[in-house]
Structures are given as C-alpha cells and as structure tokens.
N, C-alpha and C positions, 0 to 999 in steps of 0.2 A: 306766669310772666309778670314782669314787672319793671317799670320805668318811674323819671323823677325828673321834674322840672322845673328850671332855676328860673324865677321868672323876670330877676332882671340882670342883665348881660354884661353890665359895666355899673359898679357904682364909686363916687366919688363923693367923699366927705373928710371933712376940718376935720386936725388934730383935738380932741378932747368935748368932740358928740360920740353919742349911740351908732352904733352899725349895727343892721340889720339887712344879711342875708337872706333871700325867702329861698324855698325850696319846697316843693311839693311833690309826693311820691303816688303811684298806683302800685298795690300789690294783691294778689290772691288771697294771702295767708297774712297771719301776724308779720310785720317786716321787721328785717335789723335794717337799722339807718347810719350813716355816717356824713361827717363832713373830714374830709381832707383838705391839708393848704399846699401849696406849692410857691416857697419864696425863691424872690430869680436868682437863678441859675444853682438850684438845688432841686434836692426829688419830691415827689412825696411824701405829705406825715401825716400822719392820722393825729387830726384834731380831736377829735371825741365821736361816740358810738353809743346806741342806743339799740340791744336785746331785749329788755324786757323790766318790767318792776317800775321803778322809780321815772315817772316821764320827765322831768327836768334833768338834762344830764351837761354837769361842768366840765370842761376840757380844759386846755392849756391857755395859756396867757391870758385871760380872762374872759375865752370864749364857753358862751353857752348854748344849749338849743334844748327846746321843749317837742315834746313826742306830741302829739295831737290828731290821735286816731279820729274824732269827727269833722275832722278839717283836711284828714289825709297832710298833714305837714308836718315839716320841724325844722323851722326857719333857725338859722344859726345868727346869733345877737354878742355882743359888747356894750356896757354902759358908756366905755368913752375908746375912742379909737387914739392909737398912737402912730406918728409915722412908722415905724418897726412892723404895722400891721396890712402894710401894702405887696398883696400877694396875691396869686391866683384860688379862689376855695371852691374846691368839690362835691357835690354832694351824692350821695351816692345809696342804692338800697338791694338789699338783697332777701330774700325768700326761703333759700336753705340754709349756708354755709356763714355764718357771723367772721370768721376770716378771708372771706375773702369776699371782696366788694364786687357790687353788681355795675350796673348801668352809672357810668359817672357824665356828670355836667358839669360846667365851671361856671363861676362868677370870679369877674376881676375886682378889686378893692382898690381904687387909688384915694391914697391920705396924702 
C-alpha cells in the first residue's frame, strides 16, 4: 500500500519568490513519485517523475522536486514563481506501475 500527503492545502505567493510545494509519501517498496499540474479549465499534465537514479528531477517550466528517501518526500519547488504558474498540483505515488499514478492529492498555487 501506499499513500502521499500534501501538507499544505492552499498556497499563495508573489510573482518572482520561490514555491515550494511539500508532499510526503508512505510506500512498501522503492516508490515512483510524481507531481501533476492541472491549469483551469484544462486536464492533467505530468509535471515531472521520479523512478529511480538521479534524486533531483527537473520538469517543465522550471519546476523541480528532490526524491528524499530519509525524509519519505519530494516536495516539488521553483526559484521564482510567475503568474502563468497558478494552478492546481498533484502529487502522486505508486509501487508498481511508473505509468500510471497511484493515490493523488492536490495543492492549489495562487500567484
């Protein structure tokens, strides 16, 4: 089994700070992790994904997130946030299958 928790539910910050998304997961096994965005009134996109190797993994528009097995996380981050980045994000973890996502949560980002 396995679950993942976003531990804060709404965050709100100024064009051109850091964002930082946290996210904390429980798994059995080595997990695959993910962060999804959801911008309104569109679907899901797979942000970035983390299998295996390299624990720092880059995604798209300048989102990052670090894999951190003794901390069970992988808070998803930005050096500076831009309005363009006001969206709902996912995070999400799974056990077997790296395509397809487990247990998802959200955080909302208002910039």
């Amino acid at each position: 089994a396995q679950s993942v928790t976003q531990l804060d539910s709404q965050v709100s910050v100024s064009e051109g700070v850091p964002v930082l998304l946290r996210c904390n997961y429980s798994s059995s096994v080595s997990p695959y992790l993910f962060w999804y965005v959801q911008y309104p009134n569109q679907g899901l996109q797979l942000l970035l994904k983390y299998t295996s190797g390299t624990t720092l993994v880059k995604g798209i528009n300048g989102f990052e997130a670090e894999f951190k097995k003794s901390e069970t996380s992988f808070h998803l981050t930005k050096a500076s946030a831009h309005v363009s980045d006001a969206a709902e994000y996912f995070c999400a973890v799974n056990d077997t299958v790296p395509e397809n996502a487990g247990q998802l949560n959200t955080n909302l980002l208002r910039c």
